[in-house]
C-alpha positions, 0 to 999 in steps of 0.5 A, spaced: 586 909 507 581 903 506 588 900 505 592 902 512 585 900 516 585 893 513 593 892 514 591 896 522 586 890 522 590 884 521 596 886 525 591 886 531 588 879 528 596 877 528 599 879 534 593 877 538 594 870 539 602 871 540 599 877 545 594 872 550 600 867 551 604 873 552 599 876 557 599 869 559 608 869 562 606 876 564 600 873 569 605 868 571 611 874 573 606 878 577 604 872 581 611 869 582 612 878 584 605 878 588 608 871 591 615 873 593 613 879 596 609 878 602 614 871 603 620 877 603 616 882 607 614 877 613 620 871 613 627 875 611 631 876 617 636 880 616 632 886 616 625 888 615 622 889 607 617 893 606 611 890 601 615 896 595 622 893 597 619 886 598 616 886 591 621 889 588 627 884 590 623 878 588 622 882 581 629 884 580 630 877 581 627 874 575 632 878 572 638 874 575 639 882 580 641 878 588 640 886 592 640 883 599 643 877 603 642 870 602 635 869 607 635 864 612 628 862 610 628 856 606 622 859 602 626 864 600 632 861 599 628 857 593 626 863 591 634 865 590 635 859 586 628 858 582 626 865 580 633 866 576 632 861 571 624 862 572 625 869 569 631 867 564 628 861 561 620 863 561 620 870 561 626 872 557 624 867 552 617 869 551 619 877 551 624 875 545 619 870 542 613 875 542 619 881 539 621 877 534 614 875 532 613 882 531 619 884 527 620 878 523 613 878 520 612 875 513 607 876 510 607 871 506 606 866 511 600 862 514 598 866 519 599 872 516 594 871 511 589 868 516 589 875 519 588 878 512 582 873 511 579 875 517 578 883 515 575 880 508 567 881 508 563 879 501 568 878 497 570 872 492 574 866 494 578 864 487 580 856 487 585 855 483 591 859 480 593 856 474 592 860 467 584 859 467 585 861 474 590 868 472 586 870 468 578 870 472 582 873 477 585 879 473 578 880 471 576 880 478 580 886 480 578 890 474 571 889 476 574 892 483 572 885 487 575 884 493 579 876 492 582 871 497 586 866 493 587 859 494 594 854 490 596 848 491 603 849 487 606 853 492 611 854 486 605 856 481 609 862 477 602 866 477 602 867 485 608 873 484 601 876 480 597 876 486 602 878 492 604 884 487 597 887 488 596 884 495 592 879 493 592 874 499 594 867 498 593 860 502 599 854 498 594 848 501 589 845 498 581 845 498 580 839 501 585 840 508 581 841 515 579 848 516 583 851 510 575 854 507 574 856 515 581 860 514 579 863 508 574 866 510 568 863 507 563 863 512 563 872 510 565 871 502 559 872 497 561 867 492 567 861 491 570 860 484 573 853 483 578 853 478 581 848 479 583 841 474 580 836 479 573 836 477 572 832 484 576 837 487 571 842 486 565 839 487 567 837 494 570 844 495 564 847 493 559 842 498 564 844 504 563 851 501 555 851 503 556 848 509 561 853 512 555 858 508 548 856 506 548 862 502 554 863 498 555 863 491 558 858 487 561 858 480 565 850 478 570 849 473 568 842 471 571 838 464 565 834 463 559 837 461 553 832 462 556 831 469 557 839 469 550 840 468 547 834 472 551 837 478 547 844 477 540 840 478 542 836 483 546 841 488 543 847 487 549 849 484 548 856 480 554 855 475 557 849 473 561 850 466 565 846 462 571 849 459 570 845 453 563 847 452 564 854 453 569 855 447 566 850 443 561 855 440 567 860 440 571 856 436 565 853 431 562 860 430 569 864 428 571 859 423 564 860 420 565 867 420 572 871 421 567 877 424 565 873 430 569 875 437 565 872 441 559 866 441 555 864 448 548 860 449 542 863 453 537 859 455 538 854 449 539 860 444 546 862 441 548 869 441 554 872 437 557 878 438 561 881 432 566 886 429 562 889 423 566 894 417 561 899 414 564 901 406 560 906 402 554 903 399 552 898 405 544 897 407 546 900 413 548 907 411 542 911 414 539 905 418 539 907 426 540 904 432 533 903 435 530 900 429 536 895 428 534 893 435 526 893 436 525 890 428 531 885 427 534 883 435 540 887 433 543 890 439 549 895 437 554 895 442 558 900 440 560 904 434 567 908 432 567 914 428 573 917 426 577 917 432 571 917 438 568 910 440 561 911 443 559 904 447 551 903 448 550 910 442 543 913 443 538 910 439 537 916 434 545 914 432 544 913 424 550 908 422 554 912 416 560 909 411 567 908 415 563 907 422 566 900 425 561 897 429 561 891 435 553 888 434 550 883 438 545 878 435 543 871 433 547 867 427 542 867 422 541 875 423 549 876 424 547 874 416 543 878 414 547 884 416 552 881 412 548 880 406 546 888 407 554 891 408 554 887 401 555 893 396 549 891 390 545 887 395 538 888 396 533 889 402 
């Protein structure tokens, strides 16, 4: 349902333009009708025209239909040669133009996306499709966020994705005039630059804030001092370094295969870790609230048998076969180890 009254929105938005220079010809017709009728009604000769019979004389016209006599009247008689190809070249072009408008709709044009864009409210304007882009906007729609996307290779082999489900796409870059007003940014509540031009993105993400003081903007960037100076100077929320992200990823897992995961908060290094109980671990009987308040060992999920259990209830004693994903600090990601370590001590 919320998808047929947004696509019922956006066929208004796009045919709205086309309907005003429509409404326009049309106007123009009825004033030459109006117009051709009173001439008719007061200088024909041949006979006396009412005002009914006068209009639609004038109005058939148009349409290339002679009913009456050639007039006299020399008005009317530049009404007899002009109205004809008035109405065949104008008027008739403008109806087959507004019908072909109508049924020829590709929806993956310019203008159809700028009536998509239009029904958009707090959504989230994703820059760049490249694989990193691909993969946030994957992320996107399982998080059920509504997305407008902006590519700059009009032959990116990730755009099908999008357009499979929906997702409006712009082909143009940030940097063209009024591209960002198109996509709707001025109602978006976040913009995302992806993209492989660090200068890009910045300039993107200063325009963003033009068009919308309050948006939210979250910036690819390559270098991650200059990343990290950005966030201070601009009051940018989120600057990363795609480098800098994977680097603790990748130094962690090579110290320990258990690691799936590592980030930093505020400095601290967390990871996140797959964690194998045999029988005789330490951790048999220890349950999930002590692991948390005594050692900052926060259990985020624990698979017994067949049955996982995500965030498991405090009172939840750890027994031999479970498989557990743990969340902690390297050094205590250690001790965990040396507790699953059959024959090691407390």
């Amino acid at each position: 349902m919320r998808r047929m009254i947004r696509r019922s929105k956006a066929n208004f938005y796009y045919l709205r333009k086309p309907l005003v220079r429509f409404s326009l010809l049309l106007l123009l017709a009825a004033a030459v009708v109006v117009a051709g009728g009173f001439s008719f009604h007061h200088y024909y000769r041949h006979e006396q025209m009412s005002y009914s019979q006068a209009f639609f004389t004038t109005y058939c016209l148009i349409f290339m239909e002679h009913l009456d006599k050639y007039p006299e009247h020399w008005l009317l008689q530049l009404f007899f040669w002009l109205l004809p190809p008035l109405g065949l070249v104008v008027i008739l072009d403008g109806i087959i133009r507004f019908s072909y408008h109508i049924l020829r709709r590709d929806e993956n044009s310019k203008e159809w996306m700028q009536a998509m864009a239009k029904t958009y409210n707090d959504h989230v304007v994703l820059c760049g499709l490249g694989r990193v882009g691909l993969r946030i906007l994957q992320q996107l729609q399982q998080l059920g966020e509504e997305v407008i996307v902006l590519e700059k290779d009009a032959e990116s082999p990730n755009l099908p994705f999008a357009r499979k489900y929906d997702v409006p796409v712009f082909v143009g870059s940030g940097r063209e005039e009024g591209m960002l007003s198109e996509m709707n940014v001025a109602r978006a509540k976040s913009i995302i630059l992806a993209t492989d031009d660090d200068l890009a993105n910045l300039e993107m993400a200063l325009d963003a804030r033009k068009l919308n003081p309050a948006i939210r903007v979250v910036m690819r960037m390559f270098d991650q001092d200059l990343a990290s100076k950005i966030r201070d100077a601009f009051d940018i929320e989120l600057a990363f370094s795609t480098s800098a992200l994977a680097a603790p990823l990748f130094a962690t897992a090579s110290s320990d295969r258990s690691i799936i995961n590592s980030f930093y908060i505020e400095g601290k290094l967390l990871v996140v870790a797959e964690i194998d109980i045999p029988a005789g671990s330490k951790l048999i009987g220890r349950d999930v609230r002590t692991l948390r308040r005594k050692h900052n060992i926060y259990v985020i999920t624990c698979k017994r048998g067949s049955q996982s259990d995500f965030y498991p209830d405090g009172n939840l004693k750890l027994a031999a076969g479970d498989s557990v994903t743990v969340q902690t600090e390297p050094a205590m990601l250690k001790l965990v180890h040396q507790w699953n370590d059959v024959g090691h001590a407390d």
